[in-house]
Legacy VTK file of the C-alpha trace (Angstrom):
# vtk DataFile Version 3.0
C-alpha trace
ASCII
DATASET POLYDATA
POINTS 313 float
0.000 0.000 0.000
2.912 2.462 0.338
3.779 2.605 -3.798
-0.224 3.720 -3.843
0.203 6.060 -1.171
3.378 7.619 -2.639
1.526 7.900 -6.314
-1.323 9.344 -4.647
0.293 12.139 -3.316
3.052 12.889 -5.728
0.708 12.818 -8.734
-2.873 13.816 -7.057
-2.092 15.576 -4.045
-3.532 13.564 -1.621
-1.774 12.634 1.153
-4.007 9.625 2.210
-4.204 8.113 5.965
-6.084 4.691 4.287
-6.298 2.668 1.660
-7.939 -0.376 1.763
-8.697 -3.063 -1.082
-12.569 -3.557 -2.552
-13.878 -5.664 -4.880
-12.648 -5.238 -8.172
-13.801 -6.744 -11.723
-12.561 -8.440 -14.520
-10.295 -5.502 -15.583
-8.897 -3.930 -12.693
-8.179 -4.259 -8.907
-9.963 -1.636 -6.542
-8.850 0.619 -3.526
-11.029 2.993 -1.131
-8.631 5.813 -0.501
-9.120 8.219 2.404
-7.939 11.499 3.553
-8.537 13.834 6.190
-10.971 15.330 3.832
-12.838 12.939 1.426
-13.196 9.280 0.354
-11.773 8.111 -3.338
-12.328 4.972 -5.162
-9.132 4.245 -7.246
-8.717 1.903 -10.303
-5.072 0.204 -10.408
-5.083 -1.783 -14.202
-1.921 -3.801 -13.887
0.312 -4.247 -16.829
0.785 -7.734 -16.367
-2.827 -8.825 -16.885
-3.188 -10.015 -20.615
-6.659 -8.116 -20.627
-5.009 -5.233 -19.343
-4.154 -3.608 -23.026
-8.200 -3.867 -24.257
-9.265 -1.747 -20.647
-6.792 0.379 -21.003
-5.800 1.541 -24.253
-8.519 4.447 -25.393
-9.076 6.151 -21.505
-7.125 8.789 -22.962
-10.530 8.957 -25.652
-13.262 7.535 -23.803
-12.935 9.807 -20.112
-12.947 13.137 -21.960
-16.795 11.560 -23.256
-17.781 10.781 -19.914
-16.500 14.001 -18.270
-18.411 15.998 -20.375
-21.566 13.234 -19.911
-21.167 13.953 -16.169
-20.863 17.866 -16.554
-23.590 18.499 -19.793
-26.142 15.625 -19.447
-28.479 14.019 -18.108
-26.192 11.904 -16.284
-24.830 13.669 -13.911
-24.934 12.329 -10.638
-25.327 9.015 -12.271
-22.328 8.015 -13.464
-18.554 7.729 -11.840
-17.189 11.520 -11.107
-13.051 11.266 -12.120
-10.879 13.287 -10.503
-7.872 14.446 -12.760
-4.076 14.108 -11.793
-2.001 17.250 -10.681
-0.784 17.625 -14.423
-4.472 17.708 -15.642
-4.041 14.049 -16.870
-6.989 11.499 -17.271
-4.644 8.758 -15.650
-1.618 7.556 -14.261
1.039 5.202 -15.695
3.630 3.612 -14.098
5.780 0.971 -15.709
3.488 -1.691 -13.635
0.033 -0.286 -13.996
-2.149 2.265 -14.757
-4.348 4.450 -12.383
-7.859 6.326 -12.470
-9.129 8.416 -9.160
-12.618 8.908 -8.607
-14.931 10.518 -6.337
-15.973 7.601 -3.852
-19.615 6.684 -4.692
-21.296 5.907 -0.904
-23.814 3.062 -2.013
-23.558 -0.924 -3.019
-23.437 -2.994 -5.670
-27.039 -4.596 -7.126
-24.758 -7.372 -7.595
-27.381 -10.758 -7.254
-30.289 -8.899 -6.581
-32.990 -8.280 -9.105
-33.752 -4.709 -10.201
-37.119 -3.714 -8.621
-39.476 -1.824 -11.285
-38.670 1.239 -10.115
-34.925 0.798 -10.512
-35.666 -0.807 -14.084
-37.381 2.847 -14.948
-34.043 4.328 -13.530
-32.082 2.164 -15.798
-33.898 2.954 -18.821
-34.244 6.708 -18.099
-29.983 6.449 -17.698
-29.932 4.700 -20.525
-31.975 6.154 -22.767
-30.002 9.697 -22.169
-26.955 8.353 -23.089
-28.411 7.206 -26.598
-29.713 10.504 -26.946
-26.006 11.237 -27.972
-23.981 10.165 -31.213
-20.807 11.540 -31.978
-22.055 15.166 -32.737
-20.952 16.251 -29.369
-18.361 18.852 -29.071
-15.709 15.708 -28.147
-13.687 13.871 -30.324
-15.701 10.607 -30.112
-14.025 8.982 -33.790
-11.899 6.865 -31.833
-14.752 5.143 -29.792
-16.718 4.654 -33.579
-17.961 0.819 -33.944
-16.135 -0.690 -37.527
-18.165 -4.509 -36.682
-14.488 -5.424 -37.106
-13.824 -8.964 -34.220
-9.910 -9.226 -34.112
-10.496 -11.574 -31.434
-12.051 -14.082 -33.488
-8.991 -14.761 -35.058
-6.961 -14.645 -32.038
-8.929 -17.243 -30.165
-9.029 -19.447 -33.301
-4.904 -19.221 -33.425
-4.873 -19.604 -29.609
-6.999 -23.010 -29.799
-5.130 -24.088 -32.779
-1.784 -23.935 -31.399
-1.838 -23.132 -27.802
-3.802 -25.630 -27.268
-0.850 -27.991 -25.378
-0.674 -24.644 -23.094
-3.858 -25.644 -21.333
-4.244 -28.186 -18.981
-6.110 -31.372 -18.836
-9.378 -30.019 -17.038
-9.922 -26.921 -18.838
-9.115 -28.777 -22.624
-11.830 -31.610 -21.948
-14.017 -28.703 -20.867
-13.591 -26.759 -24.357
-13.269 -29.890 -26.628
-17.423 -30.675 -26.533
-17.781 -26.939 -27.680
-15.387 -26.260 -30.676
-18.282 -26.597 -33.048
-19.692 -24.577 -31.622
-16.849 -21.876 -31.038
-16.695 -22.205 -35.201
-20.050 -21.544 -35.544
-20.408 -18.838 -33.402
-17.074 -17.027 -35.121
-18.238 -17.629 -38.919
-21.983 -16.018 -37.321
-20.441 -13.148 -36.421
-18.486 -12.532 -39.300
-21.172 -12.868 -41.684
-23.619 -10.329 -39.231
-20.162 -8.038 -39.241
-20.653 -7.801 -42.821
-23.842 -7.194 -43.131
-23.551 -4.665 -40.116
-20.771 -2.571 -42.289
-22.931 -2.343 -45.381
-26.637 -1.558 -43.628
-25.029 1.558 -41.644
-27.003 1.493 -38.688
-27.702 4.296 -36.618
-25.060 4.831 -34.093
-25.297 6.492 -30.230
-23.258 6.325 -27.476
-23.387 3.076 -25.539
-21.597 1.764 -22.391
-21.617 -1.732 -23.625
-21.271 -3.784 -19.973
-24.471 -3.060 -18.647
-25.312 -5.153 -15.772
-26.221 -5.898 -12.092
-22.324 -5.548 -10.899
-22.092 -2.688 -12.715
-24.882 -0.689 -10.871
-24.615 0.547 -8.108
-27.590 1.804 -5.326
-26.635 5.072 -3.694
-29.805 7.115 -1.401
-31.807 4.517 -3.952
-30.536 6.203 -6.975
-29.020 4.139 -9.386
-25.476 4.821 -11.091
-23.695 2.971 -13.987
-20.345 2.244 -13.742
-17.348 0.710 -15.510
-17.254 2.833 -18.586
-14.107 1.327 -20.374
-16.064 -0.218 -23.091
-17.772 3.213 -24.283
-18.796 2.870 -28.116
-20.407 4.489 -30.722
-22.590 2.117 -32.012
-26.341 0.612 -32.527
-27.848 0.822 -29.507
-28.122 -3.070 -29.511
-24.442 -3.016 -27.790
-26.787 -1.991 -24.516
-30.073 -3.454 -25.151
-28.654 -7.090 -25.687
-27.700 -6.826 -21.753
-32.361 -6.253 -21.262
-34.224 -8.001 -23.693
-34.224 -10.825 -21.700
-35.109 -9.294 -18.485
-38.484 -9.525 -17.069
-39.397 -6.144 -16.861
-38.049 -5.261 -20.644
-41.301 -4.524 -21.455
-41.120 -1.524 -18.551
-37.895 -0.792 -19.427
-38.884 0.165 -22.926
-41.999 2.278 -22.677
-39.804 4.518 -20.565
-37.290 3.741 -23.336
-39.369 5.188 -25.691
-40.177 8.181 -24.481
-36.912 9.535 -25.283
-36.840 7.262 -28.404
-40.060 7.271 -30.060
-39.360 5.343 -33.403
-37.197 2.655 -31.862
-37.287 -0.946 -33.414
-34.762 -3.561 -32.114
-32.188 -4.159 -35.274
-31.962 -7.892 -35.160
-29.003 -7.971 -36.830
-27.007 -5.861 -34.195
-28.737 -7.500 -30.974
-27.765 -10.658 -32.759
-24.087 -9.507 -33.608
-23.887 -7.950 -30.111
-25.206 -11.253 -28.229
-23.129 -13.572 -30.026
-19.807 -11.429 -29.789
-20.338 -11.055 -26.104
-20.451 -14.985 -25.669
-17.466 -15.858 -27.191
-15.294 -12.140 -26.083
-16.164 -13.609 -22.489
-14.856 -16.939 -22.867
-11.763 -15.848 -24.780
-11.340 -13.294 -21.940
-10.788 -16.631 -19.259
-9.134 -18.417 -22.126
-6.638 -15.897 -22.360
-6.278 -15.612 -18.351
-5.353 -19.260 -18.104
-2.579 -19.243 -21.285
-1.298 -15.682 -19.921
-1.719 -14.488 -17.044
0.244 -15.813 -13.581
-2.432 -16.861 -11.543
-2.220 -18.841 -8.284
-4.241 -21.634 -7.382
-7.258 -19.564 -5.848
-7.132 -17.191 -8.914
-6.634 -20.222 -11.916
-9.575 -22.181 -10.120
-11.736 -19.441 -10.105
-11.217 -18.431 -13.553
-11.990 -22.401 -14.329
-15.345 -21.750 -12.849
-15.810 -18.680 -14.591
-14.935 -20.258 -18.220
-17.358 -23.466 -17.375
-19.844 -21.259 -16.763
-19.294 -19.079 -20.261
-18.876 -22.282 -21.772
-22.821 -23.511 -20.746
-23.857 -20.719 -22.505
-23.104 -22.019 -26.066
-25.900 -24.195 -26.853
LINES 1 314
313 0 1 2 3 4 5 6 7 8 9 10 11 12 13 14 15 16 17 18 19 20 21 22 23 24 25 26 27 28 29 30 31 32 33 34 35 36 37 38 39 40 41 42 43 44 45 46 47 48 49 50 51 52 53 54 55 56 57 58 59 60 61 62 63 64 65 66 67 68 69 70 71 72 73 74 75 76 77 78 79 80 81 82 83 84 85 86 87 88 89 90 91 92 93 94 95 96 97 98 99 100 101 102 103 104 105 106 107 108 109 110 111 112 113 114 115 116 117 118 119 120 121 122 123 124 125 126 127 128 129 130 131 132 133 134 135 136 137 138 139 140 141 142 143 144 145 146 147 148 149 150 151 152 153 154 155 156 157 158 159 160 161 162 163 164 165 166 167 168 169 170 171 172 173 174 175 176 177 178 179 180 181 182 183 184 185 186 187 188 189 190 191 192 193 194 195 196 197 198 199 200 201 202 203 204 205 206 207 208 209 210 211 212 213 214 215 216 217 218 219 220 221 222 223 224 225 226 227 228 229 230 231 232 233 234 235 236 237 238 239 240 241 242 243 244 245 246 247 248 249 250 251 252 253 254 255 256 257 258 259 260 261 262 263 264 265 266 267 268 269 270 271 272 273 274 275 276 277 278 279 280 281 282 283 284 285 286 287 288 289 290 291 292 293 294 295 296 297 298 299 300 301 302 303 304 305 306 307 308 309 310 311 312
């Protein structure tokens, strides 16, 4: 905790009395920082993580969209508040990681629970702000633009055609009864890429990761966190996360009164839903070939791929 401590005060200014580890996700570990002052949340992405790269890579393009989301929309008070470095920088970097302050958000995590109604009509409201924006605001959003390009395809195929004696035992007789499937899930996806690129859907702003551990309750408002995967792109890359939900139906006639004309695209939700499947097993794929992991961390990442891996059907 000292190397956060001295980061935190040579490049924020804080000179923190705590910091104490949270519950992270997939892409990064957590920290609540505190001072004689205030409370912080802080991201640390480390650079040794092979997922660390895809978090990472456009914060320097997607926070200047969510600053001015927090400061101009809708949104604010509903989504993370960052907190720049004393250089006016979005982040961090170290040679070992990469860090992003925010604001500490006093609430929890929906986590397991089911939305109530109410916080479904939250959701959409949140939601349906955010699409109300494409890339005509005053922020360079090209960057963030969705191409329907899947490099990962590729790189999973070459992974499970010649990493494959990289893997051990357990987790290669837990992928071998779904390789069809795999195959027919990439060559689905390419075809609905291509047909994507030539129908040139209608593109908004989309967070792209919505779900229960990425809301959070605060005074029972909700807030959406987690914005590295920010996109410009059919509003699909949200709705596939709520079209199976049981209150979609609620969710949408609040949807729509932003959005009166909306009509799912079946292509994109299909695209979307499909991508998602396989870019979440490829993610624990790539953990296990990668990534150092002890035994606690490799056998929960084993659960975590068996459970991607019922999902093909």
């Amino acid at each position: 905790m000292d190397e956060i401590k001295i980061i935190l005060r040579e490049q924020y200014g804080i000179d923190c009395k705590n910091v104490s580890p949270q519950q992270g996700g997939w892409s990064a570990l957590a920290y609540k920082v505190l001072d004689d002052r205030f409370t912080y949340f802080l991201k640390v992405y480390e650079k040794n993580r092979a997922s660390t790269s895809k978090w990472t890579a456009l914060i320097d393009t997607y926070m200047p969209v969510t600053v001015w989301l927090q400061q101009n929309s809708g949104l604010k008070g509903k989504i993370p508040v960052l907190l720049f470095t004393t250089n006016g920088d979005y982040k961090y970097e170290s040679k070992d990681a990469i860090y992003l302050l925010f604001q500490y958000i006093d609430g929890e995590t929906i986590g397991n629970r089911e939305l109530s109604r109410e916080q479904v009509c939250q959701l959409a409201e949140i939601v349906a702000e955010l699409h109300w924006y494409g890339g005509e605001i005053p922020v360079q959003t090209e960057g963030l633009r969705e191409v329907f390009e899947v490099p990962f395809l590729q790189e999973l195929r070459n992974a499970l055609d010649h990493d494959w004696n990289k893997l051990s035992t357990d987790v290669v007789k837990m992928i071998e009864p779904k390789m069809e499937r795999i195959k027919s899930l990439s060559d689905s996806i390419r075809r609905l890429s291509a047909r994507l690129k030539n129908s040139h859907p209608k593109l908004a702003l989309c967070h792209t990761d919505i779900h229960n551990w990425n809301l959070m309750l605060a005074e029972e408002k909700l807030i959406l966190i987690d914005w590295e995967g920010l996109t410009v792109a059919p509003v699909e890359a949200d709705l596939m996360f709520l079209v199976d939900h049981p209150h979609f139906d609620t969710f949408l006639s609040v949807y729509r009164k932003r959005h009166k004309d909306y009509s799912l695209n079946p292509d994109a939700l299909q695209f979307y839903q499909e991508k998602r499947k396989l870019e979440d097993m490829w993610e624990f794929v790539q953990q296990l070939l990668f990534d150092e992991q002890d035994a606690g961390e490799r056998a929960a990442t084993i659960s975590l791929l068996a459970k991607e891996l019922k999902t093909l059907v």
